[in-house]
C-alpha positions as CSV (number, residue, x, y, z in Angstrom):
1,X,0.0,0.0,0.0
2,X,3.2,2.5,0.9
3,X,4.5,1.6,-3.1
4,X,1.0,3.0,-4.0
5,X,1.2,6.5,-2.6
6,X,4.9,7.2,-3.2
7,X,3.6,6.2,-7.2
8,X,0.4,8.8,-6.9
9,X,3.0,11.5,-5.5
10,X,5.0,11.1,-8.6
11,X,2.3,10.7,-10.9
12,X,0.8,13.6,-9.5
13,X,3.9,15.9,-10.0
14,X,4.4,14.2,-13.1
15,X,1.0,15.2,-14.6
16,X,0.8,18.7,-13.7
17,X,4.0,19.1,-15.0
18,X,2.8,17.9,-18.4
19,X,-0.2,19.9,-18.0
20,X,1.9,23.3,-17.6
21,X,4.1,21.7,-20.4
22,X,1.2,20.4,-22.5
23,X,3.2,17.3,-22.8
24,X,0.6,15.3,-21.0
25,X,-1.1,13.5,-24.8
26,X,2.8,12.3,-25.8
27,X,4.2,11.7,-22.0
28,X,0.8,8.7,-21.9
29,X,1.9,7.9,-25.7
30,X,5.1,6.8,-23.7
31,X,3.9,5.2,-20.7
32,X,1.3,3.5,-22.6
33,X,4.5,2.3,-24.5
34,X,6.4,1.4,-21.9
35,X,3.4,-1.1,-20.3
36,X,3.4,-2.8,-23.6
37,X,7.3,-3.2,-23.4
38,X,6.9,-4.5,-19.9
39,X,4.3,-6.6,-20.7
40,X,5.8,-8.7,-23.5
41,X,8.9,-9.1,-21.5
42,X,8.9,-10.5,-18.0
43,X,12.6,-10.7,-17.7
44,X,12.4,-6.9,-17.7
45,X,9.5,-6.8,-15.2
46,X,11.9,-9.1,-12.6
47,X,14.7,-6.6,-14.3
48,X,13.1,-3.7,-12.8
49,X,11.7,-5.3,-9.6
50,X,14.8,-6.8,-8.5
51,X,16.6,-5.8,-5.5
52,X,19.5,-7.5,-6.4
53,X,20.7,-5.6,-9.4
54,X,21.5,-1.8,-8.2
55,X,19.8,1.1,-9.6
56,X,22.8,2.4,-11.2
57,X,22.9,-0.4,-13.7
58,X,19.1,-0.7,-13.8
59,X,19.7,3.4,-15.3
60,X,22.0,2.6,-17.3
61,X,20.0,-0.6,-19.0
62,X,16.8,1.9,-19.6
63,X,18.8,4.5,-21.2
64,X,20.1,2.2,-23.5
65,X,16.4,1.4,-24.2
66,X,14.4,4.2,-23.7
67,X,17.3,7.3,-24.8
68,X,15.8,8.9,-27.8
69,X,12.4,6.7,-28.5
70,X,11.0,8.7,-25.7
71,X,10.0,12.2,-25.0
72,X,12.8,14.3,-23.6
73,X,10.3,14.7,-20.3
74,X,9.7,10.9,-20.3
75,X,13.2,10.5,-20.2
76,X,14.4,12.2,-17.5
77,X,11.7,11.3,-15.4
78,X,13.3,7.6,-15.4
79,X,16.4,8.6,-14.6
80,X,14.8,10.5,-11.7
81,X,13.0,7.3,-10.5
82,X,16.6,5.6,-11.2
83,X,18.5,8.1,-8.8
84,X,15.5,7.7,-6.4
85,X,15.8,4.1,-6.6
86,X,12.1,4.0,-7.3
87,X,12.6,2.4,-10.9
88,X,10.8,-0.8,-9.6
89,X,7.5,1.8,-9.3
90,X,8.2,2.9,-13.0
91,X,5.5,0.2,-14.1
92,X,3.0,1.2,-11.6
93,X,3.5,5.4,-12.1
94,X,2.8,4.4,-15.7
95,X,-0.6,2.5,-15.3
96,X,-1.6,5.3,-12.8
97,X,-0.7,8.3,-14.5
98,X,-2.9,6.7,-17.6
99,X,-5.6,6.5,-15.3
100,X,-5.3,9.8,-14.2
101,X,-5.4,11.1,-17.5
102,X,-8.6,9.4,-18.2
103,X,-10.0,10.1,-14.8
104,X,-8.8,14.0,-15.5
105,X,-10.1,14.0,-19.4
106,X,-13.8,11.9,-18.5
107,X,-12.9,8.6,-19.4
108,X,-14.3,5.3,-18.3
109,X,-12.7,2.1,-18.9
110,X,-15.1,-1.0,-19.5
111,X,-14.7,-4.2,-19.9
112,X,-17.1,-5.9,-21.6
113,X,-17.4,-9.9,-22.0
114,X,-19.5,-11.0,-24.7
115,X,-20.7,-15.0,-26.2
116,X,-18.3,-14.6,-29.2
117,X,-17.1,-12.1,-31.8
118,X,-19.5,-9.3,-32.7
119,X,-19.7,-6.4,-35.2
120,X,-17.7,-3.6,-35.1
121,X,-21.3,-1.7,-35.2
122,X,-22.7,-3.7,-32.6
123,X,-19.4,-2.4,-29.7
124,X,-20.3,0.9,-31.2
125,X,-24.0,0.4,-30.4
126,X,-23.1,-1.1,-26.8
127,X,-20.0,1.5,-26.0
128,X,-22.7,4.6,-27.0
129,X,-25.3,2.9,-24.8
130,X,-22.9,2.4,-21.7
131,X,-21.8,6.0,-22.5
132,X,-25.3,7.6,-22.0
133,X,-26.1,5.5,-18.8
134,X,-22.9,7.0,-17.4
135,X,-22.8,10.0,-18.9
136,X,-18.7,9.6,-19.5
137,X,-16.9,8.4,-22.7
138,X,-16.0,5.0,-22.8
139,X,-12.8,3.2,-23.5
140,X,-14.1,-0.3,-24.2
141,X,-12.3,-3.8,-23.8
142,X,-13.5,-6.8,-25.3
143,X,-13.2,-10.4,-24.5
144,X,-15.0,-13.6,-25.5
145,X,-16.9,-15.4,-22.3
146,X,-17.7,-19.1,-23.2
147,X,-20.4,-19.3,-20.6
148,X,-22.9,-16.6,-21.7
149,X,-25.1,-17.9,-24.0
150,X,-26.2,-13.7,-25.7
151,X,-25.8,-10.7,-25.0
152,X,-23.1,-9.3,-23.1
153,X,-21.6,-8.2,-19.4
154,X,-19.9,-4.9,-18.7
155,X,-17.8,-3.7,-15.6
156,X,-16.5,-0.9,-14.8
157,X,-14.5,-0.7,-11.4
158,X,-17.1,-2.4,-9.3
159,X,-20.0,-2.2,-11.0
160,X,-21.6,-4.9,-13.3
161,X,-24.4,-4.6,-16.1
162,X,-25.3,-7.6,-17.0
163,X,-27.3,-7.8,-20.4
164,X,-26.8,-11.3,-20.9
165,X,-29.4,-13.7,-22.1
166,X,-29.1,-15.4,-18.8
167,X,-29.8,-12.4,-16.7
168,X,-32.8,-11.5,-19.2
169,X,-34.8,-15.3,-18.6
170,X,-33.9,-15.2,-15.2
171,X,-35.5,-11.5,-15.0
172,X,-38.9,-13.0,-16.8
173,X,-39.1,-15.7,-14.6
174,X,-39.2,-13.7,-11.8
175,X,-41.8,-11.7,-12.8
176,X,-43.8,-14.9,-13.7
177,X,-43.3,-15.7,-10.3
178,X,-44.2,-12.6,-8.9
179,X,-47.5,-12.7,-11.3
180,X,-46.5,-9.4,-12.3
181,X,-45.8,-10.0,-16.1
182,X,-47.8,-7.4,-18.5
183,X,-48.1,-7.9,-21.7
């Protein structure tokens, strides 16, 4: 929980800095980089989590990488969190300064599971619905659940909407069973 707020004090330094800068669009271009780069690799994830190897060489091996493919600002902000030896937070400041952008700029993320592949017309359909009821813009995820049978189920944070097929029959019987069904 401590590695948590040490990241949102740097995120939040980092983002008004951007803001001021109006770096803040390219700076998120990088970070959202640099999760994919962490993600396809976990050698680098133990790389950069590892207490073993010291944070001098741990700079030294990200400005090899990162030196000229990132911003300027990008740049020396992981040599800060090198100096600091915070680079095994680099990761984490990432993921939380994206969601602070989003948060800032109004966007929800949502992941949705649907039965199989659908349209592109139909997530457009689904992502415009989920955008009214929440009155935000969406940033949709999709992925395939085997066990609905239609329909789909979105959640965002903690809360689920469930449109599935499922949820629907088992809403009608209910209201069989409550004798309440209208035609």
């Amino acid at each position: 929980m401590a590695s948590k707020k040490v990241a949102r004090r740097y995120t939040l330094a980092l983002f008004e800095l951007t803001e001021e800068l109006k770096l803040t669009d390219k700076v998120a271009k990088d970070f959202s980089d640099l999760i994919k780069t962490i993600n396809s690799s976990k050698e680098l994830k133990l790389f950069l989590k590892t207490p073993i190897i010291n944070s001098h060489r741990k700079g030294e091996v990200l400005e090899k990488m990162f030196k000229g493919k990132v911003q300027e600002l990008t740049f020396k902000f992981i040599n800060i969190l090198t100096r600091k030896e915070r680079e095994n937070l680099l990761y984490e400041i990432a993921e939380d300064f994206l969601n602070l952008v989003d948060e800032k700029r109004g966007i929800v993320k949502v992941k949705i599971n649907t039965a199989g592949k659908i349209l592109d017309k139909d997530k457009k359909a689904i992502e415009n619905k989920l955008s009214m009821y929440m009155g935000k813009t969406i940033k949709a995820s999709y992925d395939i659940d085997k066990t609905l049978i239609g329909g789909f189920v979105a959640q965002v944070s903690d809360i689920v909407i469930d449109a599935s097929i499922e949820r629907q029959l088992q809403l009608l019987r209910e209201q069989f069973i409550k004798g309440s069904f209208n035609n």
